[in-house]
N, C-alpha and C positions, 0 to 999 in steps of 0.2 A: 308409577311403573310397577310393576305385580309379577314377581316370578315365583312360578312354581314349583316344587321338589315334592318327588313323594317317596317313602320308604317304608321298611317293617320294623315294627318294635324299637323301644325306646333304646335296646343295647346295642345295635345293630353296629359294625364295623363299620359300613360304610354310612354316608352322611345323606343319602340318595340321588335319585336321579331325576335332572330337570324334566319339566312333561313339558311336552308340545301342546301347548293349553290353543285348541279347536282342531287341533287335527283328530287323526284320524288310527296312530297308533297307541295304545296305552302302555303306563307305566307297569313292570311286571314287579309284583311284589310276594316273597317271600318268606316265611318263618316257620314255626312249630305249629304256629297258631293259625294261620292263614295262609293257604297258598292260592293268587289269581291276579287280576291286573286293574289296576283303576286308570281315572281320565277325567280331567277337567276342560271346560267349558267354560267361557266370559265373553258375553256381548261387548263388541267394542273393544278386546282385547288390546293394552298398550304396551305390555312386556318384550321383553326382545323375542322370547324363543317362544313360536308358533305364530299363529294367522292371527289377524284383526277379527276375522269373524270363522262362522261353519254353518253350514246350511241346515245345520239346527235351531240357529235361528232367524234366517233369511229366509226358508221356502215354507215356513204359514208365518203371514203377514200377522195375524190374530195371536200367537206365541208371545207373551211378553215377559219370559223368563230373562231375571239376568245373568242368570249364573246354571251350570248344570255341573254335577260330582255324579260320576258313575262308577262304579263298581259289581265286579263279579269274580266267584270263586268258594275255593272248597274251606271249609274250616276245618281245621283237628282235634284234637280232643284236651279236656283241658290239665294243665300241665299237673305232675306227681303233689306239687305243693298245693292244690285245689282239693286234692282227693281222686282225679283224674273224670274218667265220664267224659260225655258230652257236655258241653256248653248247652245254657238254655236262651231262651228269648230275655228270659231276666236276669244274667250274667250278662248280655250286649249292649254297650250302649254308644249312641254316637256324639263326640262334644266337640266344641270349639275351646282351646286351651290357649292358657298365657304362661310365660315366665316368673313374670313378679305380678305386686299386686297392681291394680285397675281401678277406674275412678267413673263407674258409672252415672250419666248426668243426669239431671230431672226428669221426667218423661219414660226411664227405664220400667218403672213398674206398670206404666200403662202398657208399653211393648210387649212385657212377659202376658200380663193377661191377653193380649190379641192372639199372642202364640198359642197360650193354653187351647185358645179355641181352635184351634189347628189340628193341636198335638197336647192331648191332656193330660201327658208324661211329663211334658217338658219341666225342667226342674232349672230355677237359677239359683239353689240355695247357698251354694258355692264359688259364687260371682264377686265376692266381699274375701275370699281368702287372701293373706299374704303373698303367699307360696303357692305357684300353681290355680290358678283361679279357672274355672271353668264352668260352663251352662250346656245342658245337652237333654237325651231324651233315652229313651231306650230305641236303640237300631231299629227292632222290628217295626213300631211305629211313627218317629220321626221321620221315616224316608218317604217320599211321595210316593215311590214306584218300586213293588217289591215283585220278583216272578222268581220262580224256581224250575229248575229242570237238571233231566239226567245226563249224564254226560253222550256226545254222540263222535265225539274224538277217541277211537280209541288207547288213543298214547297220551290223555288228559290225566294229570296225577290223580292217583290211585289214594283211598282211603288207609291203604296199608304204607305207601310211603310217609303221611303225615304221621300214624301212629310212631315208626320208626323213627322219625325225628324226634319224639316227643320222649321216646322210651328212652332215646341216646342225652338228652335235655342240651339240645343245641338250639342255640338262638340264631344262625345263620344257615339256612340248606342248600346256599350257593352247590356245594357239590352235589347236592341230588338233585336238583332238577337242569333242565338246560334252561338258557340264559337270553332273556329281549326276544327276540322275532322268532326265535326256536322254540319258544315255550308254546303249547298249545293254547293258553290264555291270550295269548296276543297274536298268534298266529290266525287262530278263529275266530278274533274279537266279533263280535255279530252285531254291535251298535253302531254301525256305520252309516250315515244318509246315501239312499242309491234311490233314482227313481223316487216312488211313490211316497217312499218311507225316509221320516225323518230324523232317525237315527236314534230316537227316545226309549227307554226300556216303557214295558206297558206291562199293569198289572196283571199277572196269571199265579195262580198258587193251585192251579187245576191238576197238576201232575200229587199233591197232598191228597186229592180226595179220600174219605176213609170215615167210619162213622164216629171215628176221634173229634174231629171238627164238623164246625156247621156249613150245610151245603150251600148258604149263600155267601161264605168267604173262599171256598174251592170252587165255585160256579165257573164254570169254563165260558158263559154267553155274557154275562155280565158281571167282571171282576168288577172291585169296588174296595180304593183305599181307602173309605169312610169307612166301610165293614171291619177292615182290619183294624184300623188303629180301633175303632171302638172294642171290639172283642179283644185286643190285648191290653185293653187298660187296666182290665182285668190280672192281677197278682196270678191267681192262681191257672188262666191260661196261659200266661209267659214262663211259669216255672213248668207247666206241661209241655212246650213246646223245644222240641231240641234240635239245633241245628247238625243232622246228619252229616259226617265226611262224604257220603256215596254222591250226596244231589251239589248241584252247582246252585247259588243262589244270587239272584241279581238285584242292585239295588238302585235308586238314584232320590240323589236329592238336590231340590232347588228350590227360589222362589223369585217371586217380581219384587223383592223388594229390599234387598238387598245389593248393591253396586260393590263387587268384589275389585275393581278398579280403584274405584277411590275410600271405600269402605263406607260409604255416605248410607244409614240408612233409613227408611222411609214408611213409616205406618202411620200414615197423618197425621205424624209430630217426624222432625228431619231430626237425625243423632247422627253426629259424627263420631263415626266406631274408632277412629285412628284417634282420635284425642280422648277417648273414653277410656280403650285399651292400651293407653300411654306410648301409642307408635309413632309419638312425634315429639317435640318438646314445647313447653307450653313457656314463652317468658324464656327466661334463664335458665329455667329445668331442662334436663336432656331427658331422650328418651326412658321411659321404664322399661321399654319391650322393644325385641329387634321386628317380629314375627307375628303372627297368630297362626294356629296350626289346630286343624280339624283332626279326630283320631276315633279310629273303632277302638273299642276297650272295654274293662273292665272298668263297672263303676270308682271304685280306687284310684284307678290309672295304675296299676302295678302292674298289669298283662293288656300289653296294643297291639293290635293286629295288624297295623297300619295307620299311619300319619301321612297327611297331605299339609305343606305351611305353605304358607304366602307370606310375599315381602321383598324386599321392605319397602316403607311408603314415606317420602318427602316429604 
């Protein structure tokens, strides 16, 4: 059984809020660092809160994602102890994290290499820590599906309110912005399945065009998340790249191979993640971990923009 919570920043007052994993509202998440909403998605969902399924992936037969993470929103700027500025592509990254240490089984390093081919960022170096164990990639290119665009809400936070937050150094903007369904992040969440559309973000990065980048990763006829990840594997295109407060930026990520139900996963070697990530007890050992919890962040993990956990698993 799989329930989801999602929130901001690791200091965050509150503990977050459960998501309705396939529906159709998202979790609104707040900080200095990030203002916008995320949403999870799991075939065959078996948690209490939300649907079994969402016609993201019942209406194309041919879809064999298991899982979908989406997210959208503004970022702000980075906080006084950074130096401030913008965040770049190479300050972002996106991980799966643990509590204590983890016990990765045979088979693990053939996994990483299948990743790499995916995602040539992907980094397990840190998979072996005591404290904090984590594997991730840099945001810009781990995510399947990245689109950007300008805001067309006029009452969508403003670039000047995140600075504000930032200049005040508050970890919580509950008071600046409005709250769930009021917030224009989830008021006008736009991934919804209606009709034709199966509620998937799809790659556009067409609104960037500029002769800063190359016109076949702005290409408005034929976006291409091959193009991106390859162009930012590149060091020095991801420290060029800044993620503006003004544009709203969308992301998503998933794969077939992956079972977020039972954490079973599958790259022509079967590895059970709940026993690897010590979310069960093994024998007489009790659990090492209650949780596992995905997070936008700074490489460190000192600065998150946002945390989604799942759990716990029987």
């Amino acid at each position: 059984m799989t329930i989801v919570r999602i929130g901001p920043t690791h200091t965050s007052a509150k503990e977050g809020e459960e998501c309705e994993v396939n529906g159709d509202t998202p979790v609104f998440v707040h900080s200095h660092l990030f203002v916008g909403a995320v949403t999870v998605k799991i075939r065959n969902h078996d948690g209490p809160n939300g649907q079994q399924n969402s016609p993201y992936f019942t209406s194309n037969p041919s879809r064999r994602r298991l899982f979908s993470i989406q997210f959208s929103g503004q970022f702000g700027p980075k906080p006084k102890d950074l130096g401030g500025g913008l965040w770049s592509a190479e300050d972002v990254w996106f991980a799966a994290t643990m509590e204590n240490k983890v016990n990765p089984p045979m088979g693990t390093e053939i996994a990483v290499r299948f990743l790499r081919v995916i995602d040539p960022t992907f980094s397990a170096e840190h998979i072996f820590d005591v404290k904090g164990p984590w594997c991730g990639s840099y945001l810009i290119v781990g995510m399947n599906a990245v689109a950007v665009r300008k805001p067309s809400d006029p009452n969508s936070v403003s670039s000047t309110t995140l600075v504000d937050a930032s200049s005040a150094n508050v970890e919580d903007t509950s008071t600046l912005h409005a709250e769930s369904n009021g917030n224009p992040f989830v008021r006008s969440w736009p991934f919804v399945a209606t009709g034709d559309y199966d509620g998937a973000i799809n790659e556009d990065l067409s609104v960037l065009a500029s002769d800063k980048l190359p016109s076949d990763l702005t290409s408005e006829k034929k976006p291409n998340a091959t193009v991106r990840r390859r162009y930012f594997s590149r060091r020095e295109n991801r420290e060029a790249f800044l993620f503006e407060p003004g544009l709203i930026y969308d992301f998503e990520f998933y794969n077939q191979f992956l079972d977020l139900n039972t954490l079973y996963a599958r790259f022509g070697i079967n590895i059970d993640c709940r026993r690897a990530a010590g979310l069960v007890g093994i024998g007489d050992r009790p659990p090492q971990n209650s949780k596992l919890r995905f997070e936008a962040r700074s490489k460190d993990g000192k600065h998150v923009f946002f945390w989604i956990e799942l759990g716990p698993w029987s």
